[in-house]
Rosetta silent file (secondary structure, phi, psi, omega in degrees, C-alpha in Angstrom):
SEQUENCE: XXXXXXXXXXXXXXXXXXXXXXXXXXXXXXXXXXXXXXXXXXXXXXXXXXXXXXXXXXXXXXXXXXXXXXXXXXXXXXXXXXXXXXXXXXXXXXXXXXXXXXXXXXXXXX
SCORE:     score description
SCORE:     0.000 S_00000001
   1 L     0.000  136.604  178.555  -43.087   35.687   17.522 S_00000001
   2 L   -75.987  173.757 -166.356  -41.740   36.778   21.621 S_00000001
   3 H   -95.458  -74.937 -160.391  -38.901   39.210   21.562 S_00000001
   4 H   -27.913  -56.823  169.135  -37.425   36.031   23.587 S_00000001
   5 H   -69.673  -40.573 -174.592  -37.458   33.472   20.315 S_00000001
   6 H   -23.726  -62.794 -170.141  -36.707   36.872   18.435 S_00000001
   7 H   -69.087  -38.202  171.371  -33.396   37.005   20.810 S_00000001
   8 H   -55.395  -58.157 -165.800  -33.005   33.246   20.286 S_00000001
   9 H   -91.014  -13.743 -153.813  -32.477   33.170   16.548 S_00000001
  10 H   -96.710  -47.182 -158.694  -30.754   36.881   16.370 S_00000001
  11 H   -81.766   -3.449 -163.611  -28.103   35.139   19.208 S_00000001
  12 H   -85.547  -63.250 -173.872  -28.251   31.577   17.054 S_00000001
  13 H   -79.130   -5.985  144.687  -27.087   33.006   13.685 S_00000001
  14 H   -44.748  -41.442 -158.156  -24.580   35.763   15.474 S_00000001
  15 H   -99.392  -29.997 -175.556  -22.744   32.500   16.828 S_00000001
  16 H  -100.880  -41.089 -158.148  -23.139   29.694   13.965 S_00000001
  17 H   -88.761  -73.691  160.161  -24.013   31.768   11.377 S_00000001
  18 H   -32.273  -75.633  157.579  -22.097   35.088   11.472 S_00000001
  19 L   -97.750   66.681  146.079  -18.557   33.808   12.298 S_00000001
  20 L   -88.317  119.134  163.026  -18.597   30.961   10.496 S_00000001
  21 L  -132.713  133.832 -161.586  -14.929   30.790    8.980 S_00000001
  22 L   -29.124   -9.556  167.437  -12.666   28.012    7.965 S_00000001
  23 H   -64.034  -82.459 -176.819  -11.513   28.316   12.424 S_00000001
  24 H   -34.048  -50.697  168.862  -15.045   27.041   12.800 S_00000001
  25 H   -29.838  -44.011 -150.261  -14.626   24.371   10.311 S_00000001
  26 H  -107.670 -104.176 -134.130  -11.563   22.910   11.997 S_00000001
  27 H   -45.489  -49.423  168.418  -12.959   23.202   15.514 S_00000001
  28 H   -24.806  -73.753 -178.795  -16.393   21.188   13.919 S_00000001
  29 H   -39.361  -70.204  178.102  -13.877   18.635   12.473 S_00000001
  30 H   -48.386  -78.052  174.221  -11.764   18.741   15.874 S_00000001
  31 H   -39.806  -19.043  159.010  -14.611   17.855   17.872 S_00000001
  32 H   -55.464  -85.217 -154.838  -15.588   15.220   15.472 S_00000001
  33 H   -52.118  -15.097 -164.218  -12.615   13.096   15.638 S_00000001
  34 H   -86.674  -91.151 -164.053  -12.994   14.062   20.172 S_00000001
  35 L   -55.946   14.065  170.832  -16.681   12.001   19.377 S_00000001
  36 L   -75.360  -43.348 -160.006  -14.874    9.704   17.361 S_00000001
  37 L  -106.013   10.141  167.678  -12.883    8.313   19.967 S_00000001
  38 L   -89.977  -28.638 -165.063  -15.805    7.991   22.381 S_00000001
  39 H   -67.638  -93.956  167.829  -17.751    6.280   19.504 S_00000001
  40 H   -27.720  -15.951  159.058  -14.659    3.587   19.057 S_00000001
  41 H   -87.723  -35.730  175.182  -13.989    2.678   22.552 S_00000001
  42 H   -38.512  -55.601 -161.208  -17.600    2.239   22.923 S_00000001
  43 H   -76.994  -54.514 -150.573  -18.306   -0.013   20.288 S_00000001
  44 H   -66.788  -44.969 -170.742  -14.759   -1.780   21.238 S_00000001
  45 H   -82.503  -27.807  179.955  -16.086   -2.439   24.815 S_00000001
  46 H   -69.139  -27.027  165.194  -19.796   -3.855   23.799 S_00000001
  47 H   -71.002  -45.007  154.906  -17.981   -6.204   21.623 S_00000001
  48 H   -39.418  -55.340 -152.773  -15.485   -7.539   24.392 S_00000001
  49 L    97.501   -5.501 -174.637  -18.159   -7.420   26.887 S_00000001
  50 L  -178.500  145.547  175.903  -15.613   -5.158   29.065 S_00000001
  51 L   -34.936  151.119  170.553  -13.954   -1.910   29.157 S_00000001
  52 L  -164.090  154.295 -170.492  -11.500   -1.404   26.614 S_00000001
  53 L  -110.937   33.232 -132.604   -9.313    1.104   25.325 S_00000001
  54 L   -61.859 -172.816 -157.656   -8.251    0.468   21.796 S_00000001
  55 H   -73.901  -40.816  167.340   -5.262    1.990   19.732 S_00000001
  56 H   -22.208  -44.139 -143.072   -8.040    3.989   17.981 S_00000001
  57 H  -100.220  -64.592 -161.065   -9.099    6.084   20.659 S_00000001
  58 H   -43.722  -45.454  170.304   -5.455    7.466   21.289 S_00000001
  59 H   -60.579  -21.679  178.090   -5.187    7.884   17.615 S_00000001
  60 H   -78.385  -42.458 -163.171   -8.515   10.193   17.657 S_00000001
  61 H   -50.234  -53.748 -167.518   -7.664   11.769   20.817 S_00000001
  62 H   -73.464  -39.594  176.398   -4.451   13.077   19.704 S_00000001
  63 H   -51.075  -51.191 -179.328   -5.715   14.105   16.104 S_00000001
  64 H   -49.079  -49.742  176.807   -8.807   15.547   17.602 S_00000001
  65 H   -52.342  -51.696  172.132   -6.542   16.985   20.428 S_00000001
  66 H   -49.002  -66.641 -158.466   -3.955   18.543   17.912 S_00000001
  67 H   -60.064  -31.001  175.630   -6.502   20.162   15.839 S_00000001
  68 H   -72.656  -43.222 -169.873   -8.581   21.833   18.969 S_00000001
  69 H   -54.962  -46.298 -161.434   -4.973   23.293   20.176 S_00000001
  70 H   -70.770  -61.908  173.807   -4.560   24.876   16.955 S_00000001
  71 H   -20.141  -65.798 -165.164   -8.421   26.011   17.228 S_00000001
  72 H   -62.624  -26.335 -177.890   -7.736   27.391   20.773 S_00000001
  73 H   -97.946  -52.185  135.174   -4.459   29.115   20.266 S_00000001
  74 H    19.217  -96.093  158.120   -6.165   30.355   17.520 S_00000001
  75 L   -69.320    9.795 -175.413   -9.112   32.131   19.959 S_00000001
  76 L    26.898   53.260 -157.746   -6.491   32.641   21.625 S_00000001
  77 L   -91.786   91.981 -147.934   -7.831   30.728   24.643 S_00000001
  78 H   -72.707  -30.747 -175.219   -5.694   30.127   27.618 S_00000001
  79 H   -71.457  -54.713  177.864   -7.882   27.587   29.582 S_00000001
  80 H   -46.144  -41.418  166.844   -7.999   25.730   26.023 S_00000001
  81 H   -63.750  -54.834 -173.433   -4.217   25.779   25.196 S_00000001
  82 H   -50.189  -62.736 -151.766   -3.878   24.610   28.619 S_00000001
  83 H   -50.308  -57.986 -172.422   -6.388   21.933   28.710 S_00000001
  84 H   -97.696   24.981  148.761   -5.421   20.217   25.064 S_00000001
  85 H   -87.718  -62.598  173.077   -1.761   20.727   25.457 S_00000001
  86 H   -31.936  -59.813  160.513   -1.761   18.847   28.514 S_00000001
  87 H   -35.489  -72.551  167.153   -3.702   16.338   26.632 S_00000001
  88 H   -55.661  -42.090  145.254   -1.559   15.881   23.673 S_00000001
  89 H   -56.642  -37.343  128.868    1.216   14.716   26.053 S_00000001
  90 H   -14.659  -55.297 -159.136   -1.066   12.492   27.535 S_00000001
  91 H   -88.880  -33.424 -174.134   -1.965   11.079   24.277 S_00000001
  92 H   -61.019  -67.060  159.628    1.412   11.181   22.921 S_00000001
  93 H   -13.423  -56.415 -167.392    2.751    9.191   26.228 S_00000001
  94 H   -69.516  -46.824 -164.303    0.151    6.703   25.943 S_00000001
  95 H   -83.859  -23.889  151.757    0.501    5.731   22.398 S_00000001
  96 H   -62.764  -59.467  163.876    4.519    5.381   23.044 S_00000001
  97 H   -11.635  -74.336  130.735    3.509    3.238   25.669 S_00000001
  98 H    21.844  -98.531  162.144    1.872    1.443   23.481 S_00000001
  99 H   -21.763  -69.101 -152.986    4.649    1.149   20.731 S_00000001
 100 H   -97.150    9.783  160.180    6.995    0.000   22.996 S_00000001
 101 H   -99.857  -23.474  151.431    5.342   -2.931   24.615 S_00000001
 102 H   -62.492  -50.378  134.871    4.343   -4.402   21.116 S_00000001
 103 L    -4.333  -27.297  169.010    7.916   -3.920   20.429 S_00000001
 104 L  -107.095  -18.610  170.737    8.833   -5.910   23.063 S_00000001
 105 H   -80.392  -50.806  160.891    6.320   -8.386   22.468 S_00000001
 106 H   -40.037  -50.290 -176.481    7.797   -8.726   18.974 S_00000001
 107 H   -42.379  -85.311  167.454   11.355   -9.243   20.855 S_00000001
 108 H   -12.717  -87.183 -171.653    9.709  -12.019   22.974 S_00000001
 109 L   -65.890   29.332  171.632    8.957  -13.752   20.380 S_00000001
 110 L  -121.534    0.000    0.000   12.154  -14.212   18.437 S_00000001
């Protein structure tokens, strides 16, 4: 074996292996539900035939989104807090958005 793969597996299981704790879990999990909502617009647009955004993907984003902030504040990670707090307003926004134009659609139609 090179002292290079040596250094490979020594630096593999320090990082996956070593601190794995229920933080890891949750960030695993958080990043699911992130490739969740790539998975679900995908599939939503191949069926259409054209982009699409469905209500899914907002609902992943912001679950996914919640769970990495807690992850991040957590590591106590400043670029991270920023990034998926900024996000979770985003997602929050969007899915009001949302709301209140079926809500209004409902209206219409009455």
């Amino acid at each position: 074996m090179s002292a290079t793969f040596t250094h490979l597996v020594s630096w593999f299981d320090k990082v996956f292996i070593d601190q794995f704790d229920a933080w890891i879990l949750l960030g695993f999990v958080a990043q699911a539900f992130f490739t969740m909502r790539f998975l679900v617009q995908w599939i939503a647009s191949e069926r259409a035939k054209r982009s699409v955004v469905p209500i899914a993907f907002w609902f992943f984003s912001l679950g996914g989104g919640a769970l990495l902030f807690l992850y991040a504040i957590k590591r106590q990670d400043p670029v991270f807090i920023a990034g998926q707090g900024l996000g979770l307003v985003i997602y929050t926004r969007n899915l009001w958005l949302i709301a209140k134009e079926k809500r209004a659609s409902m209206n219409k139609v009455d």
